[in-house]
Structure formats: structure tokens, C-alpha cells
C-alpha positions in Angstrom: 9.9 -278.8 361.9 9.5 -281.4 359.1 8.0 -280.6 355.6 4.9 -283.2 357.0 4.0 -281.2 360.3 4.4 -277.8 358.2 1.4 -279.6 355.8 -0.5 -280.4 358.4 -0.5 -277.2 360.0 -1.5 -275.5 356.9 -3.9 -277.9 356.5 -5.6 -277.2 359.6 -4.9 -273.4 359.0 -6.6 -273.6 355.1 -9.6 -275.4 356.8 -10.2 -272.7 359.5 -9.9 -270.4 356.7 -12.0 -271.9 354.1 -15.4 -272.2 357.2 -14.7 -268.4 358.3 -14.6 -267.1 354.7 -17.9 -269.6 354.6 -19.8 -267.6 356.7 -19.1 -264.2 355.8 -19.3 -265.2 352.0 -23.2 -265.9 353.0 -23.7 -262.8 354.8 -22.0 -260.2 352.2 -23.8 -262.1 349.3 -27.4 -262.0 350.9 -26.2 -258.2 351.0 -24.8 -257.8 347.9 -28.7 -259.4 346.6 -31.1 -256.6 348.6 -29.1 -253.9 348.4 -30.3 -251.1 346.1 -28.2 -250.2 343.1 -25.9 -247.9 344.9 -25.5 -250.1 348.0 -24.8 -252.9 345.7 -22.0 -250.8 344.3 -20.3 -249.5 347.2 -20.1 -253.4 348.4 -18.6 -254.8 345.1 -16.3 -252.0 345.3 -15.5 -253.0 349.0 -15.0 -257.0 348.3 -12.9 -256.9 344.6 -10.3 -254.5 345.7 -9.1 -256.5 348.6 -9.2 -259.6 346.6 -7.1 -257.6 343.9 -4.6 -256.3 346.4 -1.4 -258.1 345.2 -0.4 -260.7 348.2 3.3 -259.3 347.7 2.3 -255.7 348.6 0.1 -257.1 351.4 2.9 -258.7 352.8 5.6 -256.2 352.4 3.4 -253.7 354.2 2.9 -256.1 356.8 6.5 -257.3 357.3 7.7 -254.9 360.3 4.5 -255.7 362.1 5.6 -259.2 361.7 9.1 -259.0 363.0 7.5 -257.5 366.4 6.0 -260.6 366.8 8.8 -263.0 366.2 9.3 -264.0 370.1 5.6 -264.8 370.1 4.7 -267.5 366.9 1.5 -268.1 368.1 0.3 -264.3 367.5 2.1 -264.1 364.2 -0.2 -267.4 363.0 -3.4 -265.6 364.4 -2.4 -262.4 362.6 -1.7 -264.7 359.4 -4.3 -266.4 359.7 -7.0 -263.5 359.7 -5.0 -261.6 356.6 -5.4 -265.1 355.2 -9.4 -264.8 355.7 -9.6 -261.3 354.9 -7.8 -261.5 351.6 -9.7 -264.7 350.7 -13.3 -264.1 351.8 -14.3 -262.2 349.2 -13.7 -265.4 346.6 -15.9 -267.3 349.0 -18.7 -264.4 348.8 -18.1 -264.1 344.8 -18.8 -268.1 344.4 -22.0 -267.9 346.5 -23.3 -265.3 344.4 -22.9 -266.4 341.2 -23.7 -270.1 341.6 -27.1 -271.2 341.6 -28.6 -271.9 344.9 -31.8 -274.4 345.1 -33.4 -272.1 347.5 -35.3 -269.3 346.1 -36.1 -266.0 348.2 -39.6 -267.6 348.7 -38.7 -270.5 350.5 -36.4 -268.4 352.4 -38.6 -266.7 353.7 -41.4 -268.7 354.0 -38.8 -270.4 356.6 -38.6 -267.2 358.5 -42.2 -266.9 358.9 -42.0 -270.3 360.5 -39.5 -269.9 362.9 -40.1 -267.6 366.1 -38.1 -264.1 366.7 -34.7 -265.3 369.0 -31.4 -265.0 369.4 -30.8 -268.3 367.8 -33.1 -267.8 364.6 -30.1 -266.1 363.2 -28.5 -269.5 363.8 -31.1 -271.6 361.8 -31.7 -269.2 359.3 -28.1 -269.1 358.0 -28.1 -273.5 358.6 -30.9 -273.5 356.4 -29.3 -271.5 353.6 -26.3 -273.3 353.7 -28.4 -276.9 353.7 -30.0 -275.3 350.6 -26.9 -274.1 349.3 -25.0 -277.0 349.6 -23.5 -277.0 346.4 -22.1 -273.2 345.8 -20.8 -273.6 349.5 -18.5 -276.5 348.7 -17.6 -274.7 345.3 -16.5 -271.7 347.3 -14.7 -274.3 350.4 -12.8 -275.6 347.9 -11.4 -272.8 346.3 -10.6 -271.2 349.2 -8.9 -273.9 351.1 -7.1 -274.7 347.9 -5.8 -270.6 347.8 -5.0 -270.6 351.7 -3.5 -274.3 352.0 -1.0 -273.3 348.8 -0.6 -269.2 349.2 3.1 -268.5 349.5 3.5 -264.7 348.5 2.3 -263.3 352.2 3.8 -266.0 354.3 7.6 -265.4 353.5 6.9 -261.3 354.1 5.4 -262.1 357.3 8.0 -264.8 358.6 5.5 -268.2 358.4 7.1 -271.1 357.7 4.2 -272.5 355.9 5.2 -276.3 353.6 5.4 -273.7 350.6 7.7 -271.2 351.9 10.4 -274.3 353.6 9.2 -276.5 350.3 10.3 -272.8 347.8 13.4 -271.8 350.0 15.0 -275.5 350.1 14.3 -275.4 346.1 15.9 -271.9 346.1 18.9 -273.1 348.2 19.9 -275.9 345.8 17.4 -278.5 346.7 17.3 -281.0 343.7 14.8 -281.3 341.5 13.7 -284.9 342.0 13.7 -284.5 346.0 11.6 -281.4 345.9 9.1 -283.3 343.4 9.5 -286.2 346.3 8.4 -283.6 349.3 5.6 -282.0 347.2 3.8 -285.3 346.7 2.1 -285.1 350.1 0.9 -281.6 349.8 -0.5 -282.5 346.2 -2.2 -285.4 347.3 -4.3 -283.0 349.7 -4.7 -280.6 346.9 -5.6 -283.2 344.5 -7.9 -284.5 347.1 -10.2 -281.3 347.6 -9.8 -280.3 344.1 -12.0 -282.9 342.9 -14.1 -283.1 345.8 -14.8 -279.7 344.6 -15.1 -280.4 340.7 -17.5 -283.1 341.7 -19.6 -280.3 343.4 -19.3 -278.1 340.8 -20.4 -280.7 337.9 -23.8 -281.3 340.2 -24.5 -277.9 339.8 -27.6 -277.1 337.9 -29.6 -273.6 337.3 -32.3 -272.4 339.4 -35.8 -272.6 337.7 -36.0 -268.8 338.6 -33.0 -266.3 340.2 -33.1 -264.9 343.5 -35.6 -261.6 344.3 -33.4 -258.6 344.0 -36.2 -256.9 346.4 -35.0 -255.6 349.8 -34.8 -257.5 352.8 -36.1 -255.8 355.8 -35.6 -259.2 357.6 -32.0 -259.4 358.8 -31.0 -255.9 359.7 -27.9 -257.1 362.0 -26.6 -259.7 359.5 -26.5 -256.7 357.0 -25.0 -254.3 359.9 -22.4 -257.1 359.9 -21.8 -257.5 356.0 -20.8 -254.1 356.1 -18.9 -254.3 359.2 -16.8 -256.7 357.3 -16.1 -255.2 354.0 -15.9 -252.0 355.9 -12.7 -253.4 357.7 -11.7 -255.8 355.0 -10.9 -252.9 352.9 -8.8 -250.7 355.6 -6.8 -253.6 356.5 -6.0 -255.4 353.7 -6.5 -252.2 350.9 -5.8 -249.1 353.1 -3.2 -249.5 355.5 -1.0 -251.4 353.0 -1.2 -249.0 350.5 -0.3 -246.2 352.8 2.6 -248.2 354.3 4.1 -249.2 351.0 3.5 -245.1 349.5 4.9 -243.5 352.7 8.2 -243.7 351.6 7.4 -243.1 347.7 8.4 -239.1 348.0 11.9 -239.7 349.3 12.7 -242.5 346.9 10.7 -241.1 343.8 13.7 -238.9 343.1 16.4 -241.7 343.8 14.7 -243.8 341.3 14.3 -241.8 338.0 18.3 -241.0 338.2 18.5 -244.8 337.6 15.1 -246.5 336.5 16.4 -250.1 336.4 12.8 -251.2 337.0 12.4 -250.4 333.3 13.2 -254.0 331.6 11.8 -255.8 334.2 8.4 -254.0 333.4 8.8 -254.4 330.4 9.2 -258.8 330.7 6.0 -258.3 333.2 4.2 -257.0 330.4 4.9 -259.4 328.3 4.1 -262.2 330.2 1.0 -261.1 331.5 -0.2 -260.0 328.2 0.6 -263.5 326.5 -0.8 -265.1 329.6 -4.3 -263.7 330.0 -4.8 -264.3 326.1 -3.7 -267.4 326.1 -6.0 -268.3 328.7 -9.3 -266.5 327.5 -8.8 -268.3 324.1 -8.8 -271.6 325.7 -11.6 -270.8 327.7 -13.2 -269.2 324.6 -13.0 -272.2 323.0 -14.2 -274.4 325.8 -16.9 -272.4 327.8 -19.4 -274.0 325.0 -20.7 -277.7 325.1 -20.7 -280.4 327.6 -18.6 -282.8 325.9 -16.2 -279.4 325.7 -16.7 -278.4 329.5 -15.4 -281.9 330.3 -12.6 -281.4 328.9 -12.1 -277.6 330.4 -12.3 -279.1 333.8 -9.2 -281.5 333.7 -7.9 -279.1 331.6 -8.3 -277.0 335.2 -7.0 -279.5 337.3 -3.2 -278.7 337.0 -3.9 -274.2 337.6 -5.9 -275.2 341.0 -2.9 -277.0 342.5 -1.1 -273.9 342.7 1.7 -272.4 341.5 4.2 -273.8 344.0 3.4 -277.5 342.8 2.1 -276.5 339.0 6.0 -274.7 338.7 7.6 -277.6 339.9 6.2 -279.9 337.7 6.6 -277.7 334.7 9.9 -277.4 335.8 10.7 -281.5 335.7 8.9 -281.7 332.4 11.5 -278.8 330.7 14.5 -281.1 331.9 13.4 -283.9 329.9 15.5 -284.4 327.2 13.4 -283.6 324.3 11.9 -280.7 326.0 15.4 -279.7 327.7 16.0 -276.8 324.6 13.2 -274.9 325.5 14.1 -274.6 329.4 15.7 -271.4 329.5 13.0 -269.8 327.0 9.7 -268.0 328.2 7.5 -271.4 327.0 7.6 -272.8 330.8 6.5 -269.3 332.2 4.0 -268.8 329.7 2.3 -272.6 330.0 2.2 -272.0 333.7 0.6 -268.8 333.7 -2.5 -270.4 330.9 -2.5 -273.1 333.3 -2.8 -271.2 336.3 -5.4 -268.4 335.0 -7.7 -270.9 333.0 -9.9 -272.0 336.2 -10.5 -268.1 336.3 -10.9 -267.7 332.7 -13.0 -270.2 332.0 -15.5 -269.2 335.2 -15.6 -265.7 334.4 -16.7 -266.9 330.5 -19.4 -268.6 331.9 -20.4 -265.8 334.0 -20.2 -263.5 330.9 -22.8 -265.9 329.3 -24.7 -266.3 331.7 -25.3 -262.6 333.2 -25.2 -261.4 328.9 -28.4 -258.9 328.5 -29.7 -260.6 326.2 -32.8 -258.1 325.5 -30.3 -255.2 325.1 -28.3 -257.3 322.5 -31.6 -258.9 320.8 -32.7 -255.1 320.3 -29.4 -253.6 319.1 -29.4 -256.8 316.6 -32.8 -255.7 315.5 -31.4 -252.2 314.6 -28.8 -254.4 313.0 -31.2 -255.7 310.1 -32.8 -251.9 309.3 -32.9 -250.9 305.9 -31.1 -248.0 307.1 -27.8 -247.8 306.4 -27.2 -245.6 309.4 -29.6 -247.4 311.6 -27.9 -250.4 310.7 -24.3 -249.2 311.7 -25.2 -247.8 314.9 -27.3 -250.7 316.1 -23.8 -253.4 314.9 -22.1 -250.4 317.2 -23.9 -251.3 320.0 -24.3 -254.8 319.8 -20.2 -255.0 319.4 -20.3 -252.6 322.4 -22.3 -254.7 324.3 -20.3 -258.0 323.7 -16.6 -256.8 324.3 -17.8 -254.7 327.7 -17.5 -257.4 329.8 -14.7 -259.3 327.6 -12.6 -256.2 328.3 -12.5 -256.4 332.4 -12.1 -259.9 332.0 -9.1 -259.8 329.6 -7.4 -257.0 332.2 -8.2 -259.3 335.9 -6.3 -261.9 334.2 -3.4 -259.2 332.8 -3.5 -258.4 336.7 -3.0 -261.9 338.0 -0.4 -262.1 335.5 1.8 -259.2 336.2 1.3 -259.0 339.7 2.3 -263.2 339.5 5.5 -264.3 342.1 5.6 -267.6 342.6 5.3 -269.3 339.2 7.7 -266.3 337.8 10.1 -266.9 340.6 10.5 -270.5 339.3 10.4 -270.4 335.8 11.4 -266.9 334.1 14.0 -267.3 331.9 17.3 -265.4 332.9 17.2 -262.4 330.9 13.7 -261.6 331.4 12.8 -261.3 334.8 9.7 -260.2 336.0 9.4 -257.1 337.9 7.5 -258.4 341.0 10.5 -261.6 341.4 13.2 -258.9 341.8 11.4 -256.7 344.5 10.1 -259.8 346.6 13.9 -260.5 346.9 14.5 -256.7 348.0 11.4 -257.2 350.8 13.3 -259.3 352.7 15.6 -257.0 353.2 12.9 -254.4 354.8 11.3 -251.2 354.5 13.5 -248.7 352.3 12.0 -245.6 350.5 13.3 -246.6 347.1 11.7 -250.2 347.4 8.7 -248.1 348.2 9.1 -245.9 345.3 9.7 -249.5 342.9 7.0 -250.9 344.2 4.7 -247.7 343.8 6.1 -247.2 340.2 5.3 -251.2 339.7 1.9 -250.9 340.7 1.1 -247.4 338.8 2.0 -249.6 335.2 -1.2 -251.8 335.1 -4.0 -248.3 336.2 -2.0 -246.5 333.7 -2.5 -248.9 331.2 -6.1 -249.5 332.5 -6.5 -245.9 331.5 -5.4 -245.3 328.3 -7.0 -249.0 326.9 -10.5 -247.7 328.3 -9.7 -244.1 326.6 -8.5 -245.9 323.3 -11.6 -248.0 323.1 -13.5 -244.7 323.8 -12.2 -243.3 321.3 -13.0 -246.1 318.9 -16.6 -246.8 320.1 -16.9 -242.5 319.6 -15.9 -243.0 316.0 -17.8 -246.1 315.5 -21.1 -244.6 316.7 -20.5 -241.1 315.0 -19.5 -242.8 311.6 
């Protein structure tokens, strides 16, 4: 099957995608909006760790499943397919929450009063959100086409022969540069395509004149039942079951590993990467989350990171054999550029969220201890106002360390050779099935970013402690 008919294919399979992630985006963000506090909690719990589930381990755990169903394709598409929606559906449902919506909860329900008490009010009621909504919804159909039409990582562990995985293993197998630039241009086009059809959107966006009631709704008890339905499974299959697939093993390799920890350097080159890649991003986004003429420039600046690492590493790639930029090829600048490039969408959205959602009374009242003529006063309430300011800066600043150290694609294409990435060498050991030492490497490689998670939040514990004490 050609390079063309694999396109389409994915085409059609990103668009199915992209309208089923629609829908249930809706339905868990209506949730997510009446919920009480701890409902609301349990539910972001249950959509951000399936969207944070690295796509390698997802796919590993997944593989053997996979191979059962090699004699029938059409069952190992449907089963891609819905991990595809599962894994992706919460971006939908995070995009329809935090952009504005020109319906506000009175007109909603003003509409429900209107409309008799059927089976196919349920219907019209979520029609009329989405007519009012118009603008968040192709947002979020955008990004999630543009994720499923390029995603790469859970295709080749599940045996798909998606345009990225034929495009990545003709490249891989000594494909030339220039003829893999040449079979890429039809996929880009699409992506080029819905990528500004979605920038378009997202530059019409403008802020509600007031937000969305955070009251209860005691209005759509089954589309609730059904929210939690889906984060409910979401999490077991994409969360559970593939983290107790990929640690079953762990206890019978655990010991196997430590005798030799080769992982060790290639841990160490993740690290790295993803530490100079999430800064690098949140400075430019820093510097460009302010000002429209700025914000102009941020969004073609984002136009390269939403084509996808496949395409975004093969262009980098081309531009590093010029012969002026030839020197640097075999350095960690092309890894590192992709990487800004690639996290900068995200970086620059969660900025603007940070803005946004900032509580501004809370800061405007630690700024007023600020100015006391105490001199004790005045420390504590600078304490809290820094406090307040780096909370959110420091989750943002580790999702992108994430992204970056659980990256494949990009890294598999552009690391230079004596720094490997620790996530490239074990995606070439997946292929090669389920071993317990592979399940102990990849246990050991996911342990690295919570262990660090820990002991950043208890250093900056530690400081805040001193700071307020002092």
C-alpha cells in the first residue's frame, strides 16, 4: 500500500477521532463545570493521567494484544482506533474548558426550559452547545486531528502501518533525505491545511463577558452518568492495565538490571534534553504570551511544533545538511530546536492559561502585605505573593520536562550519536516483545521523572519554609 492510500486512511481515521473526542470533550467539561470541588478533582485526576501516559508505554503494553490480531487488520484498526480516542479525548475536553464559549449557563438553560422532556432533547441540547461553541470546538478538532493524523509512537507497537510509521521505517532503512522530504509533502499539506483552519479559529476567539456558573446541574443526570463512565474506563484502559502489563515483569528483571545499569547514560542525555527543552520553550512563550503584535508572532512561531514531530524532524534534519549549518549536525542543537519547537504550542497555551486563571485577589492582597511598614509583615506577604506566582509556573515547567523526556520520535531522528535518549533505545527493544528486563528499563525509566517530581516539590518546600519562617 502506497505512502498516498496510508494518508488517506489516516486521514479518515484522525477525523473519526477528532468528532468522537468532540463529543465526549463536551460531556466531561460540562462535568468537570458542576461538579463540587471534590468531584471536580477526582475527574481532572481521571482525564490528565491518561493524556500523560507516555504513547511508548501505551503501546508496549498493548503489543501482544496486537499480534493476536494480525490475521484480522480490520479489528487491529478498531482497537487503534479507540486507544487513539481514549488517549486523545482528554485534549479535546481540556480545550473546551478553558476556551471561552459565547454561551453562558443562562442561555443554556433558558434553552432547556424551552424544549420538551424526550429522548432527543439530549440531542438538541448538546447541538446547541456546540453551535454556541463553535469556536473552542474547532480549537479542540484541530488539535486532535493534528495529534491522531501524525501520532507514530503507538502505531509501530501495535503493528499499524500508518504514513508515519512506512514514512519513519523507509527513512530508518536508508531512504534519502530528499525522497523522504518528497513523500512528506502530501501529509504536510493536510497538516498545514487544518493547522491554520485551526489558528484562524483560535484568533476569533474572544472572552466571555462573564464565565460559566460553577453551580450544580441537576439537569442532565445521564450525560454526567456518562462523563464518568468515560473517564472511569479511560483511565483503566489506557492508565491501569498498561501500567500493570509493563510492571508485571519488573520483579524478575529488577535484579538483572542493577548487575548492569546501562540505562544510566541514556538517563542521564534524557535529562538533559528535556531540561533544555521545556526551558527553552517557557522562555519563548514567556516572552510572547504578552501583546498582540507579540501573539502574532507566537502563532507562526507555533506553526512548525503542530506539524508534528515526524515532518518537524525531517525538516530540521534537511536544514542541518546544509552546508553552513552541516558542523552542527551531529551536536544536540537539532534535538534541542525540535523539542522548543515542538513544546511551544503547549507552552505558550498553558502561559496564557496561567494569566488568565492567576488569583488575582489573593496576589493583590499578599502585595498589600508587601508595602507594610513592617519589616516582617512585609517579608511574609513578598513570600506569598512569590509563592503564588511560581505555583502554577512550577507544573507547567515539569508537563513540558515530561513531554520532553518521555519524547521518541523527534529523538529517534535527531539525537546526536553519543547521547541517546533513554526512551529511543527501549522503543527499539519493544519490538522485540515482552521481556522482564525491558519491563524492569522501562519501570526504572519511568520512576526518574516522579522521583524527581518529588524531591523538586520537597526542595521548594523547604525554601518556601525558610522563606516564610525568616
Amino acid at each position: 500500500m502506497s505512502l498516498a492510500s496510508e494518508c488517506g486512511w489516516a486521514l479518515i481515521r484522525a477525523f473519526a477521532v477528532a468528532v468522537a473526542a468532540l463529543i465526549v470533550g463536551h460531556l466531561v467539561r460540562d462535568l468537570i463545570v458542576t461538579a463540587s470541588r471534590r468531584e471536580r478533582a477526582a475527574a481532572w485526576f481521571l482525564l490528565l493521567t491518561p493524556y500523560l501516559t507516555p504513547a511508548p508505554v501505551v503501546g508496549y503494553a498493548y503489543g501482544s494484544f496486537a499480534l493476536s490480531l494480525l490475521h484480522h487488520p480490520a479489528w487491529n484498526q478498531v482497537f487503534y482506533g479507540a486507544l487513539l480516542w481514549l488517549k486523545l479525548a482528554p485534549l479535546a475536553a481540556l480545550v473546551l474548558y478553558f476556551a471561552p464559549s459565547a454561551l453562558s449557563s443562562e442561555a443554556i438553560h433558558c434553552h432547556r426550559l424551552l424544549t420538551t422532556r424526550s429522548p432527543a432533547r439530549r440531542i438538541r441540547d448538546f447541538l446547541f452547545r456546540v453551535r454556541g461553541s463553535a469556536r473552542p470546538s474547532g480549537a479542540a478538532f484541530a488539535l486532535v486531528f493534528l495529534s491522531a493524523f501524525t501520532e507514530f509512537e503507538i502505531a509501530s507497537l501495535v503493528g499499524i502501518k500508518t504514513w508515519t510509521v512506512v514514512l519513519f521505517d523507509a527513512h530508518a532503512g536508508g531512504l534519502q533525505l530528499t525522497q523522504s522530504l518528497r513523500l512528506v509533502f502530501l501529509p504536510a499539506v493536510v497538516e498545514a491545511a487544518i493547522l491554520l483552519a485551526g489558528m484562524a479559529v483560535l484568533v476569533g476567539i474572544r472572552p466571555p463577558a462573564h464565565r460559566l456558573s460553577r453551580e450544580r446541574s441537576r439537569d442532565l443526570p445521564q450525560s454526567g452518568r456518562s462523563a464518568w463512565g468515560f473517564l472511569a474506563v479511560d483511565f483503566g484502559v489506557v492508565t491501569v492495565a498498561p501500567l500493570t502489563i509493563v510492571l508485571r515483569g519488573t520483579v524478575q528483571g529488577i535484579s538483572v538490571l542493577f548487575q548492569d545499569f546501562v540505562l544510566g547514560k541514556d538517563i542521564v542525555a534524557s535529562l538533559i534534553f528535556a531540561v533544555a527543552g521545556a526551558a527553552c520553550a517557557y522562555l519563548v512563550a514567556s516572552t510572547w504570551s504578552y501583546g498582540r503584535k507579540r501573539m502574532g508572532w507566537a502563532f507562526v512561531a507555533c506553526f512548525p511544533g503542530l506539524l508534528g514531530p515526524l515532518v518537524l524532524g525531517l525538516l530540521i534534519l534537511a536544514v542541518f545538511q546544509l552546508p553552513g549549518l552541516r558542523a552542527a549536525y551531529d551536536t544536540p542543537l537539532p534535538l534541542l530546536l525540535a523539542l522548543t519547537l515542538l513544546f511551544l504550542p503547549f507552552a505558550l497555551l498553558l502561559r496564557m492559561l496561567l494569566t488568565i486563571h492567576r488569583p488575582v485577589e489573593a496576589l493583590h492582597a499578599a502585595r498589600l502585605l508587601g508595602e507594610s511598614t513592617s519589616a516582617s509583615v512585609r517579608g511574609r506577604g513578598q513570600a506569598i505573593s512569590r509563592f503564588i506566582q511560581t505555583r502554577g509556573r512550577f507544573w507547567v515547567l515539569f508537563l513540558l520536562f515530561s513531554w520532553g523526556y518521555f519524547d521518541l520520535t523527534a529523538s529517534s531522528l535527531l539525537a546526536p550519536t553519543r547521547l541517546t535518549p533513554v526512551f529511543v533505545r527501549l522503543y527499539n527493544l519493544m519490538h522485540y516483545g515482552q521481556m522482564a528486563v525491558l519491563s524492569a528499563m522501562v519501570c526504572a525509566a519511568l520512576c526518574v521523572p516522579l522521583i524527581l517530581l518529588g524531591a523538586a516539590a520537597g526542595f521548594r518546600a523547604l525554601l518556601l519554609r525558610a522563606e516564610f519562617n525568616g
